[in-house]
C-alpha positions as CSV (number, residue, x, y, z in Angstrom):
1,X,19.1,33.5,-5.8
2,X,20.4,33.9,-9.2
3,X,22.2,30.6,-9.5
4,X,18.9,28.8,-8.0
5,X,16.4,30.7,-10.4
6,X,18.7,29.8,-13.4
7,X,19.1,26.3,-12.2
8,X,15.0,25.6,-11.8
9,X,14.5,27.0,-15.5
10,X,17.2,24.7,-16.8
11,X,15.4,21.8,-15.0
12,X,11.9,23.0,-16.2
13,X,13.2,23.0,-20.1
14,X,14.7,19.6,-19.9
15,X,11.7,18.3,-17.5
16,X,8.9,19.6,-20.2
17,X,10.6,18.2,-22.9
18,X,11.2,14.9,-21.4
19,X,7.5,14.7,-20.4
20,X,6.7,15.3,-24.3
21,X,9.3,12.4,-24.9
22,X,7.6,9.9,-22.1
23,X,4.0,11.0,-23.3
24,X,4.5,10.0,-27.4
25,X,5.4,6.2,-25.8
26,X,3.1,6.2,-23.0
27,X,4.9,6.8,-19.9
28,X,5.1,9.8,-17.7
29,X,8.3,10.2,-15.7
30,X,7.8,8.8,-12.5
31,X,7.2,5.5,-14.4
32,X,10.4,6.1,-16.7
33,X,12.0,6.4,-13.3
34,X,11.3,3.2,-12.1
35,X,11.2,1.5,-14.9
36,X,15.2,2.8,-15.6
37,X,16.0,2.1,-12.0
38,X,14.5,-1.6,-11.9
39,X,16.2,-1.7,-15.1
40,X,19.5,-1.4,-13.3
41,X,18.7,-3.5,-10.1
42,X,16.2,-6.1,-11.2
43,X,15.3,-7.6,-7.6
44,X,15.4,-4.4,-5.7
45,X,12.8,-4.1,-3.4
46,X,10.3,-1.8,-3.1
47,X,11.8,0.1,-0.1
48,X,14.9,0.4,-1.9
49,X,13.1,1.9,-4.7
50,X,11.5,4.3,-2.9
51,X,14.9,5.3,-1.3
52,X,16.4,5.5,-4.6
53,X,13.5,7.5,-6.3
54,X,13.7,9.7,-2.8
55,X,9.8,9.3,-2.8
56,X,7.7,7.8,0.0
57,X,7.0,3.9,0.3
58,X,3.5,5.1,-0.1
59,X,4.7,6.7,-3.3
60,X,6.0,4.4,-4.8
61,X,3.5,1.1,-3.4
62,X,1.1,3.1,-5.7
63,X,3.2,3.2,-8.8
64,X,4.6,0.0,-9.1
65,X,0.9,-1.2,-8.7
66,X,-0.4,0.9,-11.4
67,X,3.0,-0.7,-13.5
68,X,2.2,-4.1,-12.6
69,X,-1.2,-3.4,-14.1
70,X,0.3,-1.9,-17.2
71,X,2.1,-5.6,-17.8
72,X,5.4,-4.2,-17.2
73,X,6.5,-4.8,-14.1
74,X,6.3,-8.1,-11.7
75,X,6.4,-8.2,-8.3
76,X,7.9,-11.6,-6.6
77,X,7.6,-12.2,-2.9
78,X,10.7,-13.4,-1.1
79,X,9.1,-13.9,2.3
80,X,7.6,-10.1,3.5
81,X,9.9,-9.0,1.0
82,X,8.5,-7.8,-2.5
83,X,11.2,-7.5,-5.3
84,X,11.0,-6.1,-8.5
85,X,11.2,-7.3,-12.1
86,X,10.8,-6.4,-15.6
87,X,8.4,-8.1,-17.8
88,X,9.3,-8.6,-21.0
89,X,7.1,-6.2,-22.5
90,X,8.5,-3.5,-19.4
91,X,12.1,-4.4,-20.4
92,X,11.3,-3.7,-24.2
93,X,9.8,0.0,-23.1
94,X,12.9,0.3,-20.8
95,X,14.7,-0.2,-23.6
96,X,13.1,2.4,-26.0
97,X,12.7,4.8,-23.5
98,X,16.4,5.2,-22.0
99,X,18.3,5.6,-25.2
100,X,15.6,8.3,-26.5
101,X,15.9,10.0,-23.0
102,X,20.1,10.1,-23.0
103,X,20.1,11.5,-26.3
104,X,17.6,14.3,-25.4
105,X,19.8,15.2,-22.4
106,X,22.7,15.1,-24.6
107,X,21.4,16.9,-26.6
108,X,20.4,20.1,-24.1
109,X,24.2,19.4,-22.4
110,X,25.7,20.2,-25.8
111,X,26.2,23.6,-25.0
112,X,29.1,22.8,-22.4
113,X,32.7,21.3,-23.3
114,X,33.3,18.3,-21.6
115,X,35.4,19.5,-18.9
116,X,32.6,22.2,-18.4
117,X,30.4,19.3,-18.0
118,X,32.6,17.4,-15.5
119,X,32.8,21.3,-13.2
120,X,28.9,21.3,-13.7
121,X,28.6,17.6,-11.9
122,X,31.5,19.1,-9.4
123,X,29.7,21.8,-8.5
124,X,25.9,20.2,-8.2
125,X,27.6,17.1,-5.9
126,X,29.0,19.8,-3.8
127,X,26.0,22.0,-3.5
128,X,23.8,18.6,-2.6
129,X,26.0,17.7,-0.1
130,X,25.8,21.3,1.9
């Protein structure tokens, strides 16, 4: 219990503080989420988004709508497929947003050495994979 408790505070400190960090540029962070991930994959589809984002297709039909209407997102059909873009004003945000969100996670792992940091990602794969 002690290791979970611990481990949901950590995540709530680095969660609020990245929600202050999305909010002063106008995101929240499910749409930092896809906007990094489509980032990655441009042309993923919006199934494999939602497997990615481990959300429902519902989820994320929703979201990628509401960033469609923002201007910063595209979707193209390829057949019954939809695949996802960046606009170029989404790839510019993308490109704010994930350099100011690694340094702020940098910045709350600086605490550990870096071969604490490597046991830490040890340890969490092992614990999601029980």
């Amino acid at each position: 219990m002690a290791a979970w408790t611990r481990l949901v505070r950590v995540y709530q400190s680095v969660d609020h503080a990245s929600e202050k960090n999305f909010r002063s540029l106008g995101l929240n962070t499910a749409c930092f989420d896809v906007l990094a991930r489509v980032r990655g994959r441009e042309g993923m589809t919006q199934n494999e988004l939602a497997e990615a984002l481990l959300v429902t297709k519902g989820n994320i039909s929703q979201l990628v709508t509401k960033l469609v209407g923002t201007g910063w997102l595209e979707r193209r059909a390829e057949g019954r497929t939809q695949r996802l873009f960046l606009t170029v004003s989404g790839r510019a945000m993308a490109d704010r947003a994930l350099p100011e969100q690694e340094e702020l996670l940098a910045r709350s792992l600086q605490a550990l050495s870096p071969s604490e940091l490597q046991e830490l990602i040890r340890l969490l794969r092992k614990w999601e994979k029980s």
